[in-house]
Biopython code that builds the backbone (N, CA, C, O; Angstrom):
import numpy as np
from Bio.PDB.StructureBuilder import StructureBuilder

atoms = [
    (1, "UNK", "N", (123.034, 127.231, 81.311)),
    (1, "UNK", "CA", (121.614, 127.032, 81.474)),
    (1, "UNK", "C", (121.338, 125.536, 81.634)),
    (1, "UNK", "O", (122.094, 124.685, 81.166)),
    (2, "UNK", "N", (120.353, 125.283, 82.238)),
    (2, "UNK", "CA", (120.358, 123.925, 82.380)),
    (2, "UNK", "C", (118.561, 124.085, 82.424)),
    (2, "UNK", "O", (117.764, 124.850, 82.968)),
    (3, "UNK", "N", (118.470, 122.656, 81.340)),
    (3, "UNK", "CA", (116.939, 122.663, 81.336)),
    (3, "UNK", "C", (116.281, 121.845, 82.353)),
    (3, "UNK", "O", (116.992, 121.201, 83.125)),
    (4, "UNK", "N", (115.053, 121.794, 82.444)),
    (4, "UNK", "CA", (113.894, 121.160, 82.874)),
    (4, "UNK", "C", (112.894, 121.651, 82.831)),
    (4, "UNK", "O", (112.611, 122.564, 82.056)),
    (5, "UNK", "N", (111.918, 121.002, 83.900)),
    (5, "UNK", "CA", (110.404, 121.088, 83.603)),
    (5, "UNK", "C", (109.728, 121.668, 84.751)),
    (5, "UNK", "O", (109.120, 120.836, 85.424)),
    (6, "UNK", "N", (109.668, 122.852, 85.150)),
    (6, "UNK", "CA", (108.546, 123.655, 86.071)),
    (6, "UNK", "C", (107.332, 122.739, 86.120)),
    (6, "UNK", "O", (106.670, 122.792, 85.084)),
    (7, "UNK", "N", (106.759, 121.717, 87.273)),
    (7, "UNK", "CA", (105.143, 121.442, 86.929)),
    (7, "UNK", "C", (104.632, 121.836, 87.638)),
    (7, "UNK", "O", (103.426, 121.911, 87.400)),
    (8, "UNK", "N", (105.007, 122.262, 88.716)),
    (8, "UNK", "CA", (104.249, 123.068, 89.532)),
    (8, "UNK", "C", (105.005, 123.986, 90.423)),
    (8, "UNK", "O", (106.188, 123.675, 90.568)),
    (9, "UNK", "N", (104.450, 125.419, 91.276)),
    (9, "UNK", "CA", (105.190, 126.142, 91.164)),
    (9, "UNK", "C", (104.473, 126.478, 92.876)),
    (9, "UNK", "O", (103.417, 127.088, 93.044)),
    (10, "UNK", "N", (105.468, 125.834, 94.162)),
    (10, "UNK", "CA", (105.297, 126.045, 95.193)),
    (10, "UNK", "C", (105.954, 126.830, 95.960)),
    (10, "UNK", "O", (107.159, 126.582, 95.941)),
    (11, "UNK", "N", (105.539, 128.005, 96.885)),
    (11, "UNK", "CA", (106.083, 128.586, 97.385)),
    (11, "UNK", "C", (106.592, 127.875, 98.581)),
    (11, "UNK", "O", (105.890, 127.131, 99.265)),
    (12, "UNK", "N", (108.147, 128.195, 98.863)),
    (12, "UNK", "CA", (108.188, 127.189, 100.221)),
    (12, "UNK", "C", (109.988, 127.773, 100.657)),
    (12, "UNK", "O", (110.598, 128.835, 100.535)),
    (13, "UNK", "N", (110.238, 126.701, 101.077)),
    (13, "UNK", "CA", (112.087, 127.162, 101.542)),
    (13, "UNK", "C", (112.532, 125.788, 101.671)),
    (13, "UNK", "O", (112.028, 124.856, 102.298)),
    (14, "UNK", "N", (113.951, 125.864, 100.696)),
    (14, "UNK", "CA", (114.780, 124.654, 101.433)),
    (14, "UNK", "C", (114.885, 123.967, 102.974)),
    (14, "UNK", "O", (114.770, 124.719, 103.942)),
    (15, "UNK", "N", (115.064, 122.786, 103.141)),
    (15, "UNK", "CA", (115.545, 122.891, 104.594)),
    (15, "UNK", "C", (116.885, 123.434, 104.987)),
    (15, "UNK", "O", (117.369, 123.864, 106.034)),
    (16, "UNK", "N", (117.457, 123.189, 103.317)),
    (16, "UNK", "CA", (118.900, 123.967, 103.378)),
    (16, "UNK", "C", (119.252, 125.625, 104.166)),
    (16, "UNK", "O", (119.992, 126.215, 104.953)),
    (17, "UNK", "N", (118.166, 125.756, 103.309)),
    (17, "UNK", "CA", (117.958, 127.477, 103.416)),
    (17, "UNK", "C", (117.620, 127.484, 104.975)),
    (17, "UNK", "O", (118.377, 127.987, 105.805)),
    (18, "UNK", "N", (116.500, 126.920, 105.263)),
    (18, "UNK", "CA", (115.810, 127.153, 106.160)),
    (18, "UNK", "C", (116.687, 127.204, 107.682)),
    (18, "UNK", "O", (116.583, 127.911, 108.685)),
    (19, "UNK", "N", (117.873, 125.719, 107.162)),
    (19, "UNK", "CA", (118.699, 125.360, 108.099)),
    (19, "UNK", "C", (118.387, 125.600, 109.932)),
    (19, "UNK", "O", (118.861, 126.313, 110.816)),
    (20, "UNK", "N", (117.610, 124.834, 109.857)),
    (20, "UNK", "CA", (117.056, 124.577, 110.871)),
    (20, "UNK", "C", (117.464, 123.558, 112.064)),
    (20, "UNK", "O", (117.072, 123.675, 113.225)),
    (21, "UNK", "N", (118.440, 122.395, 111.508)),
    (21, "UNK", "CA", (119.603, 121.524, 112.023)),
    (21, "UNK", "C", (120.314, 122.253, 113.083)),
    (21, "UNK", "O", (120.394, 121.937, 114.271)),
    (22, "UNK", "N", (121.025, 123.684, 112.247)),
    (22, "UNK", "CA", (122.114, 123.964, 113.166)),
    (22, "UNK", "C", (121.769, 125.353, 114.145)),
    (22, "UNK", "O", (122.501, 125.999, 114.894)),
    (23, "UNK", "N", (120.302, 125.505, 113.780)),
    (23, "UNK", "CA", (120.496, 126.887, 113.971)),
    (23, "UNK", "C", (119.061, 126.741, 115.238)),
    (23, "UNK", "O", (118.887, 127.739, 115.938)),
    (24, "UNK", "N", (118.318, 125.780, 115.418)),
    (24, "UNK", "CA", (117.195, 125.504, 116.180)),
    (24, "UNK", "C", (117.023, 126.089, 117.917)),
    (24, "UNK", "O", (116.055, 126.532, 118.536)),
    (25, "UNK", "N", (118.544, 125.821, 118.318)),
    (25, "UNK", "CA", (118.504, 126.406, 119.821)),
    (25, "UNK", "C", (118.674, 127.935, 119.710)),
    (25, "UNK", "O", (118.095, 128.675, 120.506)),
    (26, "UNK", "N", (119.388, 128.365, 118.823)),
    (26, "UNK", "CA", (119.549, 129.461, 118.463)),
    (26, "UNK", "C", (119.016, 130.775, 118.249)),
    (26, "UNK", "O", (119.479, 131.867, 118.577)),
    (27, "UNK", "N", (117.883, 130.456, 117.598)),
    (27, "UNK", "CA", (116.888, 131.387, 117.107)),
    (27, "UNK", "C", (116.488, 132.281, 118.133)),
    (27, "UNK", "O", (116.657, 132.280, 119.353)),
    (28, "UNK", "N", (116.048, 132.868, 117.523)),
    (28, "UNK", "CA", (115.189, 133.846, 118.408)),
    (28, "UNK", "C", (113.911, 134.272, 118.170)),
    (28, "UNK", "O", (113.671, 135.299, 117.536)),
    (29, "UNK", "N", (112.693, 133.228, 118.847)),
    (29, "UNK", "CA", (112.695, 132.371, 120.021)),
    (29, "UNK", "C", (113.236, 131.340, 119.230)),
    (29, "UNK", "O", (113.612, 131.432, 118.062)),
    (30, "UNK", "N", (113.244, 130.407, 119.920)),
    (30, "UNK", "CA", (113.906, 128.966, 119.242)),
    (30, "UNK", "C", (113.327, 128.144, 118.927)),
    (30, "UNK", "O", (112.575, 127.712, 119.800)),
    (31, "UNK", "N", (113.289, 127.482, 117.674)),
    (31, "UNK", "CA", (111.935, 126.743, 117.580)),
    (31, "UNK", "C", (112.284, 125.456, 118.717)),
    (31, "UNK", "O", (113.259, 125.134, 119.396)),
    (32, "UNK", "N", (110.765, 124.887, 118.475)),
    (32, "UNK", "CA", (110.319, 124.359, 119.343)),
    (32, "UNK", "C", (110.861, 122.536, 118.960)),
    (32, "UNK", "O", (111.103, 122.223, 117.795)),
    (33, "UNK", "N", (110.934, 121.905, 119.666)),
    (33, "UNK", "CA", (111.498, 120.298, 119.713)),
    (33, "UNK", "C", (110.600, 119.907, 118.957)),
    (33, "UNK", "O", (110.949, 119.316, 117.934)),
    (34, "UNK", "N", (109.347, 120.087, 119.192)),
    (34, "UNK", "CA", (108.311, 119.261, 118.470)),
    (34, "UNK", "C", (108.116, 120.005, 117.520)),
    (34, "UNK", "O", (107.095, 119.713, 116.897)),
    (35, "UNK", "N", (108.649, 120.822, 117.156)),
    (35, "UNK", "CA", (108.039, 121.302, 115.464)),
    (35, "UNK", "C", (108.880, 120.622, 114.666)),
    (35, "UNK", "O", (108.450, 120.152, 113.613)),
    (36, "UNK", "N", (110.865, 120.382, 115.223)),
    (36, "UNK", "CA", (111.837, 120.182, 114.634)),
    (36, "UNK", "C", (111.563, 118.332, 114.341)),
    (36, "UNK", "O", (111.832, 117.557, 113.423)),
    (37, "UNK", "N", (111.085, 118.254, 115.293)),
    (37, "UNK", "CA", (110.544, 116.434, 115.246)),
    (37, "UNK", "C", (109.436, 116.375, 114.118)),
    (37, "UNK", "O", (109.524, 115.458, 113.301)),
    (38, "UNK", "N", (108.451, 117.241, 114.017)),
    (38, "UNK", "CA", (107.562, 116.568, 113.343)),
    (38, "UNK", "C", (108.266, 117.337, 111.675)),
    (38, "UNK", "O", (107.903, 116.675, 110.704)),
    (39, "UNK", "N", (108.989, 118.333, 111.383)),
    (39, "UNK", "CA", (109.262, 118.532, 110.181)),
    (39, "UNK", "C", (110.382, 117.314, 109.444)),
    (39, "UNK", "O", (110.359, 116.969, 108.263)),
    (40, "UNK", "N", (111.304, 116.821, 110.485)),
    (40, "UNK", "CA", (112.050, 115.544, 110.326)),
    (40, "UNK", "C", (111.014, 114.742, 110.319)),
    (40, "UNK", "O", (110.498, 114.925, 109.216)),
    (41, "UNK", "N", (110.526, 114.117, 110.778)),
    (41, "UNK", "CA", (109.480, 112.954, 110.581)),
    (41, "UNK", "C", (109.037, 113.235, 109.372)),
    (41, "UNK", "O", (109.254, 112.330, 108.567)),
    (42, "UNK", "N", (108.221, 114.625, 108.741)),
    (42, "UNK", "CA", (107.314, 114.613, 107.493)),
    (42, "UNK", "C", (108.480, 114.476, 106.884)),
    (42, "UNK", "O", (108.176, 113.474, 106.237)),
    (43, "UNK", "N", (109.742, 114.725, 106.533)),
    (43, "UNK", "CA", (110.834, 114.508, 105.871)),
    (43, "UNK", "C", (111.180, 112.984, 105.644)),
    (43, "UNK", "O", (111.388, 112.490, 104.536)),
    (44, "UNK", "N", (111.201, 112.564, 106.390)),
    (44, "UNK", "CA", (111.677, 111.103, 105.988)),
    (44, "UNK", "C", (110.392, 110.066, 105.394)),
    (44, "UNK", "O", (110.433, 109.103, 104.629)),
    (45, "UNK", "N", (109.224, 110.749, 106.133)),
    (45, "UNK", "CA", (108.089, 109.637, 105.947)),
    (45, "UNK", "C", (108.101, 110.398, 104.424)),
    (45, "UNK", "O", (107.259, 109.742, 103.811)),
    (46, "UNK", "N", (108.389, 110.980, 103.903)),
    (46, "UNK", "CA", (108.155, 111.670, 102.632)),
    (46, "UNK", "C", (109.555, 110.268, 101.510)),
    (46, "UNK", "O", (109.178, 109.532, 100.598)),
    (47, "UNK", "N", (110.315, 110.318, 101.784)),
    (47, "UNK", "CA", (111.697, 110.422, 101.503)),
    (47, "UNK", "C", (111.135, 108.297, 101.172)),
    (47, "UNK", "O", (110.989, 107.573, 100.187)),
    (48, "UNK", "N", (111.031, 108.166, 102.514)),
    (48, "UNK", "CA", (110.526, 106.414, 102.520)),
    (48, "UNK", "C", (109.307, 105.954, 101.533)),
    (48, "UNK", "O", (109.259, 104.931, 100.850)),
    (49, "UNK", "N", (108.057, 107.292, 101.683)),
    (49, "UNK", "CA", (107.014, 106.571, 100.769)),
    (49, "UNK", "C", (107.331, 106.042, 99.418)),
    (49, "UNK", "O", (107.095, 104.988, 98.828)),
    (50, "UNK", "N", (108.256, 107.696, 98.995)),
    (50, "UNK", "CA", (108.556, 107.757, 97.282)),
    (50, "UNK", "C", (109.345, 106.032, 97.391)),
    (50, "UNK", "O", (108.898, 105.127, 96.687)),
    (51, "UNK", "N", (110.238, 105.853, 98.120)),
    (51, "UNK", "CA", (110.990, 104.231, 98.472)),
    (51, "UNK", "C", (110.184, 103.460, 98.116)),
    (51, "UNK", "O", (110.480, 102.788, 97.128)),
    (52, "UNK", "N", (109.070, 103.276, 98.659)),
    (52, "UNK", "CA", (108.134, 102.484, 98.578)),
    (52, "UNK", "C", (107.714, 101.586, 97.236)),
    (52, "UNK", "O", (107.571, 100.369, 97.126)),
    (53, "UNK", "N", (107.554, 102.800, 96.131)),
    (53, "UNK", "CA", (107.207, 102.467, 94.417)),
    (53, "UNK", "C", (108.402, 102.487, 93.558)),
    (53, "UNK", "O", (108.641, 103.056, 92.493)),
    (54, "UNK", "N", (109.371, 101.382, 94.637)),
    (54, "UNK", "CA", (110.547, 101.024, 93.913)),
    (54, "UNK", "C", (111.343, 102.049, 92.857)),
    (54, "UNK", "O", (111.516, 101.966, 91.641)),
    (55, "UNK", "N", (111.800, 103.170, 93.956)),
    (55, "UNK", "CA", (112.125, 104.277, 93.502)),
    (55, "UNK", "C", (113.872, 104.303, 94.251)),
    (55, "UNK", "O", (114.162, 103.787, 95.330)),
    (56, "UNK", "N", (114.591, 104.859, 93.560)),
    (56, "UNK", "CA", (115.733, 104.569, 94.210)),
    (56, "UNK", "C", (116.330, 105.914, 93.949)),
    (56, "UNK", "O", (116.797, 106.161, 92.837)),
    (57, "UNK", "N", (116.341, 106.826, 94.940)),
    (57, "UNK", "CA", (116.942, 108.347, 95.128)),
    (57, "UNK", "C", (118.188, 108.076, 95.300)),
    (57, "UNK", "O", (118.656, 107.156, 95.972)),
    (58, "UNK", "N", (119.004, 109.244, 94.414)),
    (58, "UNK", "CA", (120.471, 108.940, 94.176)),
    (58, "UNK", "C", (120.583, 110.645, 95.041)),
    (58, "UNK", "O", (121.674, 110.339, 95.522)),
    (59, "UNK", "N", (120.476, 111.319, 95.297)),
    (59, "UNK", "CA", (120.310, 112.758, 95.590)),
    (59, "UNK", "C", (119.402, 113.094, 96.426)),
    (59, "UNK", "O", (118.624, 113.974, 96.057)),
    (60, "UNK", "N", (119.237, 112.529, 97.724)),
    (60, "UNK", "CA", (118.350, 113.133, 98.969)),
    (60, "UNK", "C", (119.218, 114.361, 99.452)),
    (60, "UNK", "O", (120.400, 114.132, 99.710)),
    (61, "UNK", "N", (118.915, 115.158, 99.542)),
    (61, "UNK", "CA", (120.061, 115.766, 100.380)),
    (61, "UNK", "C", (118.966, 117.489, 100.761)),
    (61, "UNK", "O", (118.296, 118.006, 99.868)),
    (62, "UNK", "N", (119.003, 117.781, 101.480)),
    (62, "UNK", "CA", (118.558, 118.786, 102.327)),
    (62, "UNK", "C", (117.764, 119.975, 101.253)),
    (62, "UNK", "O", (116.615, 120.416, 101.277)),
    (63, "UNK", "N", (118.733, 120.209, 100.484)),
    (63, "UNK", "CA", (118.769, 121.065, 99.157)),
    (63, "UNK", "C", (117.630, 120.586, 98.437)),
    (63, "UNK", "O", (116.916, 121.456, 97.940)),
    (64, "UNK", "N", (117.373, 119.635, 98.305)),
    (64, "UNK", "CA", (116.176, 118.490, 97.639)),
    (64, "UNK", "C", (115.112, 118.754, 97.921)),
    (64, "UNK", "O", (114.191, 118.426, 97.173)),
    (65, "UNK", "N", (114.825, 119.620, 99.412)),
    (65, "UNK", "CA", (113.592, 118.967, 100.429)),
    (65, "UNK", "C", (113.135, 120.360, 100.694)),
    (65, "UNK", "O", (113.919, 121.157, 101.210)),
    (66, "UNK", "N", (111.764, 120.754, 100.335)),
    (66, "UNK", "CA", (111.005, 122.069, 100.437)),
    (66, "UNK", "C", (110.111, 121.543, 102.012)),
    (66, "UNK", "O", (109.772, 120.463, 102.496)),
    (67, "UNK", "N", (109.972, 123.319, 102.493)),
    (67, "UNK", "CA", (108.542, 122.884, 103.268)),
    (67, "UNK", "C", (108.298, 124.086, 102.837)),
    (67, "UNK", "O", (109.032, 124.917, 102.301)),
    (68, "UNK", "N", (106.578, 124.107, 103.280)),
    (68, "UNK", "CA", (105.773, 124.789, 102.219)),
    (68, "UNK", "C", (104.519, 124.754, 103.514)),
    (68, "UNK", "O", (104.079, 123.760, 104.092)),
    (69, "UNK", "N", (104.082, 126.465, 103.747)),
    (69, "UNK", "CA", (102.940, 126.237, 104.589)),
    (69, "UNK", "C", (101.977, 126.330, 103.499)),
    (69, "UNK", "O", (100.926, 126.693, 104.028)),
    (70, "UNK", "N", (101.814, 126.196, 102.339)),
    (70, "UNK", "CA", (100.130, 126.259, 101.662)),
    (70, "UNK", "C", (99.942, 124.981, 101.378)),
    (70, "UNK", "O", (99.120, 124.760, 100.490)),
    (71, "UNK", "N", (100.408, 124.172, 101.819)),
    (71, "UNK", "CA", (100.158, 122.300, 102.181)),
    (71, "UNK", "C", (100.347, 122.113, 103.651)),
    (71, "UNK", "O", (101.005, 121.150, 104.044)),
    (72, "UNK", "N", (99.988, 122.689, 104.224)),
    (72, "UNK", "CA", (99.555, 122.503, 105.797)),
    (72, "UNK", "C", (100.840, 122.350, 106.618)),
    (72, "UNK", "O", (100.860, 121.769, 107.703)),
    (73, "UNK", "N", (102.105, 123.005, 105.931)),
    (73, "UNK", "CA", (103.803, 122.588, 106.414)),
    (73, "UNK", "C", (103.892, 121.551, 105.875)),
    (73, "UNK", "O", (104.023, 120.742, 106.794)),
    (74, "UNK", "N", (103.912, 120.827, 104.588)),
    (74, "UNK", "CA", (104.338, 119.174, 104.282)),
    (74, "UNK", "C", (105.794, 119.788, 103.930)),
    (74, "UNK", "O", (106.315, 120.892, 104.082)),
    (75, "UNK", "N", (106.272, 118.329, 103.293)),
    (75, "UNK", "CA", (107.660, 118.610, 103.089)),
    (75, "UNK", "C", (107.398, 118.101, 101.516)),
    (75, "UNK", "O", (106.673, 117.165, 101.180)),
    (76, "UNK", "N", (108.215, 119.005, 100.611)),
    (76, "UNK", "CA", (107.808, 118.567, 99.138)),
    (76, "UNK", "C", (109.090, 118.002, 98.733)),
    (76, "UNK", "O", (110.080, 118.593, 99.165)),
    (77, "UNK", "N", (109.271, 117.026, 98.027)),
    (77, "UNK", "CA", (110.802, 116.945, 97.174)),
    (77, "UNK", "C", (110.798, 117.265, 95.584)),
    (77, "UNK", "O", (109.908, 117.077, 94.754)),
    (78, "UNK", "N", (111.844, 117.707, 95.472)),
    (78, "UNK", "CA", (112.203, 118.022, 94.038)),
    (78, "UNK", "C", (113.363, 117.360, 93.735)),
    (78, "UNK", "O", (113.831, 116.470, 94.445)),
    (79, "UNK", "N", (113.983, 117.860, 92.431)),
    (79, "UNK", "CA", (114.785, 117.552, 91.310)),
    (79, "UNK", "C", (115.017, 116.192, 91.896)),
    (79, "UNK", "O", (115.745, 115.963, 92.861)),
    (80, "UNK", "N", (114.362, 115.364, 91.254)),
    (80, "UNK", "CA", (114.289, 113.848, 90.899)),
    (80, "UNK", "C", (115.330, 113.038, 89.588)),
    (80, "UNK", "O", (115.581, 111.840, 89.452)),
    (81, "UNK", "N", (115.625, 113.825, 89.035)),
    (81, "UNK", "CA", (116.566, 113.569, 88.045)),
    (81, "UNK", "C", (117.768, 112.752, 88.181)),
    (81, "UNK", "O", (118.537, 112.621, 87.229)),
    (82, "UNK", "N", (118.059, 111.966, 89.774)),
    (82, "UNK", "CA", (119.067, 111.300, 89.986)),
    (82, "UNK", "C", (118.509, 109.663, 90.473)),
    (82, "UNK", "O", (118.984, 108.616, 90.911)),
    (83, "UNK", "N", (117.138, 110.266, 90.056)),
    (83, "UNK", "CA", (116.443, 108.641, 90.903)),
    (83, "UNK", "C", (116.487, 107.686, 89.436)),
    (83, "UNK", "O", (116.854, 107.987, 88.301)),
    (84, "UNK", "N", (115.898, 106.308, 90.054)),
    (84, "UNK", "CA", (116.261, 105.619, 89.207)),
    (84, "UNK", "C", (114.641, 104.443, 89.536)),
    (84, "UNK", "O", (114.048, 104.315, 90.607)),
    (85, "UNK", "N", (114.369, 103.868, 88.400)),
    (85, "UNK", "CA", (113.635, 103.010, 89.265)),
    (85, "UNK", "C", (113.993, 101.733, 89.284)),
    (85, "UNK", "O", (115.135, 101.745, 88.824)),
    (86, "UNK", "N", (113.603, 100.239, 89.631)),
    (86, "UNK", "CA", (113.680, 99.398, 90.064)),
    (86, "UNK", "C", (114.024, 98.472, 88.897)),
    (86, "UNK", "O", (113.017, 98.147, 88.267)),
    (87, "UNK", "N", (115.156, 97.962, 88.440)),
    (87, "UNK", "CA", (115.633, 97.135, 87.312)),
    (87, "UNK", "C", (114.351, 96.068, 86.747)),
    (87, "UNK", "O", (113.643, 95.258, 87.344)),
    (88, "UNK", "N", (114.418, 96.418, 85.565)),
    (88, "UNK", "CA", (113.208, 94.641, 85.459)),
    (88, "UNK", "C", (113.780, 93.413, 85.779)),
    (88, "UNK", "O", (113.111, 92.511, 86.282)),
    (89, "UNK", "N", (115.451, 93.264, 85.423)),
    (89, "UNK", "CA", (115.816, 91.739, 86.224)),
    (89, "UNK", "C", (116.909, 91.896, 87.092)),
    (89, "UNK", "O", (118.033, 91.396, 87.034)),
    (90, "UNK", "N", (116.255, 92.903, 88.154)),
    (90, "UNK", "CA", (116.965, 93.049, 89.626)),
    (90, "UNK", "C", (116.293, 92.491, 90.423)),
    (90, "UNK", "O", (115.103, 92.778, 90.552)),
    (91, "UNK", "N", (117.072, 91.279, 91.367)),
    (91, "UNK", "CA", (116.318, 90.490, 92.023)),
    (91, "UNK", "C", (115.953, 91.241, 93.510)),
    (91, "UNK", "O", (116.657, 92.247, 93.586)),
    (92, "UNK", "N", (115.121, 91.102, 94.679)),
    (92, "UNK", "CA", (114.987, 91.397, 95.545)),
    (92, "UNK", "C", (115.779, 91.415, 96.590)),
    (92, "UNK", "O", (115.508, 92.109, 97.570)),
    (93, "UNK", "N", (116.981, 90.571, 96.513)),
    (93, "UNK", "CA", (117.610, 91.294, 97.475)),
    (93, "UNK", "C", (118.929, 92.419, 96.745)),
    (93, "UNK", "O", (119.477, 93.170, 97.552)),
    (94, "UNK", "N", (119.354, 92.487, 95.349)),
    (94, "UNK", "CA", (120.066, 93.555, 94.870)),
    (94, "UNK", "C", (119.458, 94.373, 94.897)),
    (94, "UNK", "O", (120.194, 95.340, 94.699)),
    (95, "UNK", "N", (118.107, 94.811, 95.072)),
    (95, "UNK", "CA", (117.229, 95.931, 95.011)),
    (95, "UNK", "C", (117.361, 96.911, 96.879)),
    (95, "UNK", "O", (117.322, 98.041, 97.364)),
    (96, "UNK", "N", (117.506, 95.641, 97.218)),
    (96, "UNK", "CA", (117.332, 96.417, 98.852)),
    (96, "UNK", "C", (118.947, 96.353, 99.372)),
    (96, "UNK", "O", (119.186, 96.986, 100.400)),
    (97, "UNK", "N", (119.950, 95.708, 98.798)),
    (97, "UNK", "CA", (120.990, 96.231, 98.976)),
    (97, "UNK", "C", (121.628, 97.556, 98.741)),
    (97, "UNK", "O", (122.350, 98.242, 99.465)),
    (98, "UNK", "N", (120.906, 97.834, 96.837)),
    (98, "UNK", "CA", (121.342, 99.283, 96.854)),
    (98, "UNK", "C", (120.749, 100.299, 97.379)),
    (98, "UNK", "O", (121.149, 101.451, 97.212)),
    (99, "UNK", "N", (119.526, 99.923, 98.211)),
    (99, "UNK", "CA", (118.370, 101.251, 98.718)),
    (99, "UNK", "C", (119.393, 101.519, 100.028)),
    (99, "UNK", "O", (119.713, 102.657, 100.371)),
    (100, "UNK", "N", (119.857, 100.298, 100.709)),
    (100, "UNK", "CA", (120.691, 100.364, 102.014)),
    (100, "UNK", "C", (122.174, 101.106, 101.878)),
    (100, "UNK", "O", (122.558, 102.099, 102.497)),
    (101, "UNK", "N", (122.768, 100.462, 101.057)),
    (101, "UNK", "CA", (123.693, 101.323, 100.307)),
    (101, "UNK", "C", (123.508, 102.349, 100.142)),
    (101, "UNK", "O", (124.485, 103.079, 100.314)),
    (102, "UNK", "N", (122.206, 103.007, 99.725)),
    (102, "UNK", "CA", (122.422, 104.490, 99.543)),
    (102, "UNK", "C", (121.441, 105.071, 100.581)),
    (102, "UNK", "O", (121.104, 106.252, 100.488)),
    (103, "UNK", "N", (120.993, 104.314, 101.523)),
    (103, "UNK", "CA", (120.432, 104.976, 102.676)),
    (103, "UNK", "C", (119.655, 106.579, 102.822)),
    (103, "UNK", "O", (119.838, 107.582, 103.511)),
    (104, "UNK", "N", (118.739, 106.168, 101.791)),
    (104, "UNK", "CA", (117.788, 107.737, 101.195)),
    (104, "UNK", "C", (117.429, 108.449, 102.557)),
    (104, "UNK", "O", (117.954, 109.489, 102.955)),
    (105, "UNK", "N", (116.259, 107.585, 103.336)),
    (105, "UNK", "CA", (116.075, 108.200, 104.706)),
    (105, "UNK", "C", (117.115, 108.790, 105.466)),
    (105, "UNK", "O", (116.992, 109.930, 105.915)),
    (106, "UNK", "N", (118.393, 107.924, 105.691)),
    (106, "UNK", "CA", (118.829, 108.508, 106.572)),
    (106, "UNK", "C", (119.878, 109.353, 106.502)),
    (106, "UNK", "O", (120.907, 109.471, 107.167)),
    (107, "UNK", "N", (119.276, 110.105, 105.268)),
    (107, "UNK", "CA", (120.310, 111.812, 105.020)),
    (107, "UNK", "C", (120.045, 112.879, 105.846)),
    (107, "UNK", "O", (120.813, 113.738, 106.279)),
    (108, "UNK", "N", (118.343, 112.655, 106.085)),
    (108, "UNK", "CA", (117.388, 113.963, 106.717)),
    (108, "UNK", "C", (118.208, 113.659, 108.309)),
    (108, "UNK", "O", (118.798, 112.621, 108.610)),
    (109, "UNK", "N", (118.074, 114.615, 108.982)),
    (109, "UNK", "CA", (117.805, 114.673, 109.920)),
    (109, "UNK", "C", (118.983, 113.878, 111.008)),
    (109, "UNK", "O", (118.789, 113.863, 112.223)),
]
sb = StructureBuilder()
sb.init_structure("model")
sb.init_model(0)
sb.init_chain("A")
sb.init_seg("    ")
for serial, (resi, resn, name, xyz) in enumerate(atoms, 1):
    if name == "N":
        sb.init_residue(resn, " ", resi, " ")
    sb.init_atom(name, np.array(xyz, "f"), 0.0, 1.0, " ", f" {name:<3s}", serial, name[0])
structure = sb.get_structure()
């Protein structure tokens, strides 16, 4: 068993699940370029904001990343439990070395 904290309780699908990467020409019909563009885009612009408030994701990874049509298709992230935030005497450029180093954005997509 492994604990945590339910705070809210969204219906939605992995992108894992959803797997939409490998399976896009495929389908039947197939989704469309621009849906696959704009769910990558809400994915990363998601992935960069949390970046933003000196947040440092140790665990982006597909599995991480909900979409959810009762938020208009956004992309939600979960289990946060590997992030970290921003050292009090980490200077500015060790801070953006390890964000580059671990290159959060560019897991999606």
């Amino acid at each position: 068993m492994v604990n945590g904290q339910l705070v809210e309780y969204i219906p939605s699908v992995s992108l894992r699940d959803f797997d939409f990467v490998s399976t896009w020409t495929t389908r039947v019909p197939p989704l469309h370029i621009d849906l696959l563009k704009r769910i990558c885009d809400k994915a990363v612009t998601f992935v960069d904001r949390v970046s933003d408030f000196d947040i440092l994701n140790l665990d982006v990874r597909l599995d991480n990343c909900y979409l959810t049509s009762e938020r208009q298709n956004s992309v939600v992230l979960i289990d946060l439990t590997l992030c970290r935030l921003r050292l009090s005497d980490e200077t500015n450029e060790v801070c953006r070395g390890a964000k580059q180093s671990e290159d959060e954005s560019g897991r999606y997509c």
